[in-house]
N, C-alpha and C positions, 0 to 999 in steps of 0.2 A: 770433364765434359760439361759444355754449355745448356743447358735446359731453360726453354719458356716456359714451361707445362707449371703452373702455378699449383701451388697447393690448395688443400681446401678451407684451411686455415687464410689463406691470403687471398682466397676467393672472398671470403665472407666477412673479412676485413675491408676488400677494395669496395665491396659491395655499400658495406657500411658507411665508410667514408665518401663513397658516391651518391649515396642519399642525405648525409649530414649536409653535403654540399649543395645538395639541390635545393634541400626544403629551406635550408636555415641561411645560408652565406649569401645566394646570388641576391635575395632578396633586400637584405640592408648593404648589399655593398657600394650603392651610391652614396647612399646617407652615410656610412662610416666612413667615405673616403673627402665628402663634403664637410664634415663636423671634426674630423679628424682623431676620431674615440670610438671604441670597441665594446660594448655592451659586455659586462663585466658577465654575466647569466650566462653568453653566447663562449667565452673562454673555458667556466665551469662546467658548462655541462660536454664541449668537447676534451676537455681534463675528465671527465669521469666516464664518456667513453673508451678514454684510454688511447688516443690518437696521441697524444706525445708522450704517453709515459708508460705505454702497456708495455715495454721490455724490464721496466723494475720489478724487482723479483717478487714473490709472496712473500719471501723470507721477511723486505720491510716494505711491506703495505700494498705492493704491487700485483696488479694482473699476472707477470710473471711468462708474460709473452715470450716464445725464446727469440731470439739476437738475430734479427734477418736486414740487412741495408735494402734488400729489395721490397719488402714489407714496407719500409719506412718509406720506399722511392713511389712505392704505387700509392697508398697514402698522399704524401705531397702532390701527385698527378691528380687524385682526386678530388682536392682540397683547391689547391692551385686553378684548376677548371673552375670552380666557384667565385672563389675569388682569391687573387695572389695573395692581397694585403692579409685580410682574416688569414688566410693559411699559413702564412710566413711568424704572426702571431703566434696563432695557435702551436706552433712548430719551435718556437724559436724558443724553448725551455731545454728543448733535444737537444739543445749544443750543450749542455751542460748533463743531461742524465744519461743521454748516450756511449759518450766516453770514458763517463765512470762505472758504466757496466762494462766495457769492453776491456777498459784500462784501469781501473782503480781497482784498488786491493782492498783486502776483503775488511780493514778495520774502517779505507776513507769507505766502502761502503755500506758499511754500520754507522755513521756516524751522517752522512748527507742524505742517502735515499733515503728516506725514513719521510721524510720533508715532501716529497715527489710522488710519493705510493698513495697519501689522500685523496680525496672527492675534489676539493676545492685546486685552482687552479694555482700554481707555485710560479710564478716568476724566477727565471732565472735565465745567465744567454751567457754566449763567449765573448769576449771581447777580441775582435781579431783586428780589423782595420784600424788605419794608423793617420795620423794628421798630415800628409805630404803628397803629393804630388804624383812620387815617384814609387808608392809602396807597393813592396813586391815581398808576397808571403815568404819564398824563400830565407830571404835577408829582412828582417823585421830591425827595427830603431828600440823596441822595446826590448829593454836587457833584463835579463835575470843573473847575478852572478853570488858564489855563495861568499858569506861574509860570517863568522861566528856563529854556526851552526845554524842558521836561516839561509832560505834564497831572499835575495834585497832585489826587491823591480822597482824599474824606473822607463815611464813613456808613456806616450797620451794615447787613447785608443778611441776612436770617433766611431758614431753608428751602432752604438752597442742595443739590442733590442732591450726594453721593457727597463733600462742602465738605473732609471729616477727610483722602481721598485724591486727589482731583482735582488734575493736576499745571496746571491754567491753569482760569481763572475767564474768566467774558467777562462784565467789570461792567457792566451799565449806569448812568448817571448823565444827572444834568441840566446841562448845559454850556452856559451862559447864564441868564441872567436871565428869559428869555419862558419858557411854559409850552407843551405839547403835544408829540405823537409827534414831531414834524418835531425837534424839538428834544433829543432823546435821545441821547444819543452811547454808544458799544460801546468797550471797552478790555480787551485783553487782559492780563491781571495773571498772573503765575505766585506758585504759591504759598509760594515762598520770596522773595515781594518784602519790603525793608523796610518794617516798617508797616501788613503784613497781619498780623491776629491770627485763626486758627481757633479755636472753640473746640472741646476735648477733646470733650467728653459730646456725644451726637447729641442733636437734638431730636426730641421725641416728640409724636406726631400722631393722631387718631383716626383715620384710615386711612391708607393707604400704606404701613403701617407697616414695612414689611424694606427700603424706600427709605431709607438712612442721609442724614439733612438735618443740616446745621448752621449757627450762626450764624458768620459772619465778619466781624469790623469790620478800618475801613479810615481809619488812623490819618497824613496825609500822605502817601501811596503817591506814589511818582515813577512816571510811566509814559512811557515816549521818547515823543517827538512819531508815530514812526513806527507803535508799538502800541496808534494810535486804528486801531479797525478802521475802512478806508477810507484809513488813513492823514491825507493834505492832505485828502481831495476827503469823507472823513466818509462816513455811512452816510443811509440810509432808514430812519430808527427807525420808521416806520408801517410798512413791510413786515416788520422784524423782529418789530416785537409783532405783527404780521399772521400768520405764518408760528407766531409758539407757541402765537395762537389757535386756528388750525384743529388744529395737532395737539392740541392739549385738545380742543377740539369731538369728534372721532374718537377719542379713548380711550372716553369718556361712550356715543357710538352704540357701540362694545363692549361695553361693560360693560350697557349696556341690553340688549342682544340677550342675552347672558349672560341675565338675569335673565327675560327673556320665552320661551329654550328651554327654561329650568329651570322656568318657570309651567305652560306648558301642559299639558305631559302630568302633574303633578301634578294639572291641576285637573282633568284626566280619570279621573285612577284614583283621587283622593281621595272617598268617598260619605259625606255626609249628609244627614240624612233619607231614606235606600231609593233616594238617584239620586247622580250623580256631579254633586260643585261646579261645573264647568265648564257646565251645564246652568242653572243658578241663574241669572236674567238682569242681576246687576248684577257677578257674576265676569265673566261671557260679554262684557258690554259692557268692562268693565276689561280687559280681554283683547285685547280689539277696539281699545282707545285704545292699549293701550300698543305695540299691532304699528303704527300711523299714526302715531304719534308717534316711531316710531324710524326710519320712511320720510321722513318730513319733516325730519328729524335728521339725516341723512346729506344728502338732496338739499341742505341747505344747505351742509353740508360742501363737497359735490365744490362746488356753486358759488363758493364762496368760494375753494378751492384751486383751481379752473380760472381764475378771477379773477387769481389768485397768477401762475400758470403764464403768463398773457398778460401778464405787468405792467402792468396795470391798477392803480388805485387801489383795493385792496382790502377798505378801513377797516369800511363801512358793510357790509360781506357777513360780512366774519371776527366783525364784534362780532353781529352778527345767529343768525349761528352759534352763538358760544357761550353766547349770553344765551341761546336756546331751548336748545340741548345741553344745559346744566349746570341748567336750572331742571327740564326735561322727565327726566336722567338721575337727580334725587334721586326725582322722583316715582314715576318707575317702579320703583327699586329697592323704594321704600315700598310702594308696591302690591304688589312680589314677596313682599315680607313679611308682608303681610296675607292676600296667597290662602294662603301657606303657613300663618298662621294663629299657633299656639303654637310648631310648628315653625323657624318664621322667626326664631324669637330663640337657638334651639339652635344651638350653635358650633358641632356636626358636620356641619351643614349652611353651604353660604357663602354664604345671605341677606343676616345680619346683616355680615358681612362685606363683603359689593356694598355695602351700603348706608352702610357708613362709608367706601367706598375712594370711593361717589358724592358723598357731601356732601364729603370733601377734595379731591376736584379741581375743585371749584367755587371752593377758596380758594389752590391752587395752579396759580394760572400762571403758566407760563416753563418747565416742569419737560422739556418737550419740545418740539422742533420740528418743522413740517412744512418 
């Protein structure tokens, strides 16, 4: 059975995360999206909140939050309303600590959390996206095959959050010959493996822009047999890519809600022709779509992450989710732009900015997990 009825633990979490965002994010999110850099203080002190690593256990060093996708999903919605870029930041260490609490056994996680359970903020991200065209998480270019008692990878992966300082990667790759999620395998890589090449210059993106991404190619990498995340027994690559859908899905319902508090009361005090735009019946109805559309955007969300949370097979809810999140988060930022009018395209204003942070998270997935 499906339940909204939040706990009071994730009351008092969303809560939290709802005021991090107000007081701290919205405020420098021009500037860090103009300078293209993250106030190092602004990282640490949401790491010692505990927003991306309260599910690492006490056992090493962590809060010890227990394992909720939904936790993590209201989080990014509240983060995300702030501001996408800072949250996708602050978030994108998840793709690496989340999976090893779900899926790493109990020696990788004596051996990595340890690193993640501190005060000070830990860099680290998945590498999923791939240098082509045509890439489709299913079928990945990026191979893993075993070779003398190691897995050997080999492939370029582009976009990797924080790539130039994260001390562990969690590559995915294709390991095997068949195609599909079931077939994905997790590998923990540090970044002084031989055979990892980072590159220097970050990549540059039309939105997200103070996220430092880069490419890293993976030139023969040894990785032990033991640093398959799962180890022998391997991973759920469907719940993995499950789990970085919805947190995408929940940045997108932020960012929308962003755009539709910033709509409203503009279209009530903006007057032309002798009445207030908000009055005009095709802003009023635009108005009216984009508050339904960010209801329906979220319901999919929690269902998907309550899906998550029962371990269920989540495939057909996460993809559901983000297909509507990300088609529904570009439109509405677009319509923010248009009630705002001339306005909307003025940098002192952060229309034009929702609006580039919406359309790149429709092409960056993995950047966070739920």
């Amino acid at each position: 059975m499906i339940t909204f009825e939040l706990t009071k633990e994730q009351t008092l979490i969303q809560k939290t995360a709802k005021e991090f965002a107000s007081g701290e994010l919205k405020d420098i999110a021009r500037d860090c999206d103009e300078h293209d850099e993250i106030p190092k203080k602004l990282l640490d002190k949401a790491w010692e909140m505990g927003l991306a690593n309260a599910a690492v256990p006490e056992t090493y060093g962590g809060i010890g939050m227990q394992r909720s996708a939904m936790t993590s999903a209201l989080i990014c919605e509240e983060l995300g309303y702030g501001c996408a870029s800072l949250a996708a930041a602050i978030m994108a260490p998840s793709t690496f600590i989340q999976p090893l609490v779900d899926f790493g056994t109990e020696e990788q996680k004596k051996r990595y959390l340890p690193t993640y359970g501190q005060d000070k903020f830990a860099p680290a991200a998945a590498a999923l996206h791939e240098s082509h065209f045509t890439f489709d998480v299913t079928d990945m270019r990026t191979t893993a095959r075993q070779e003398g008692g190691h897995w050997v990878l080999n492939g370029v992966k582009r976009l990797v959050p924080f790539g130039q300082t994260a001390q562990h990667f969690l590559v995915l790759a294709k390991s095997g010959d068949r195609t599909g999620l079931a077939h994905v395998g997790a590998f923990i890589v540090p970044r002084d493996a031989k055979g990892l090449t980072v590159e220097s210059a970050p990549e540059k993106t039309m939105g997200l822009k103070p996220v430092p991404k880069a490419k890293i190619t993976l030139d023969n990498v040894a990785v032990p047999m033991a640093d398959r995340l799962g180890a022998g027994k391997g991973i759920d690559g469907r719940r993995l890519i499950n789990t970085l859908r919805v947190a995408n899905s929940a940045l997108c319902v932020g960012l929308a809600k962003a755009v539709l508090d910033a709509s409203v009361p503009y279209a009530k005090q903006r007057v032309a022709f002798g009445e207030p735009i908000a009055k005009r019946q095709a802003i009023a109805f635009k108005l009216s779509e984009m508050h339904s559309e960010i209801e329906a955007m979220r319901w999919l969300v929690w269902k998907a992450a309550s899906q998550l949370d029962q371990n269920g097979d989540a495939t057909k809810a996460t993809t559901l989710a983000q297909h509507y999140a990300n088609k529904n988060c570009v439109l509405i930022a677009d319509n923010g732009v248009q009630i705002f009018g001339g306005h909307g395209y003025i940098r002192d204003l952060p229309l034009e900015m929702w609006m580039r942070n919406a359309r790149t998270l429709t092409v960056l997935e993995g950047i966070v997990a739920a």
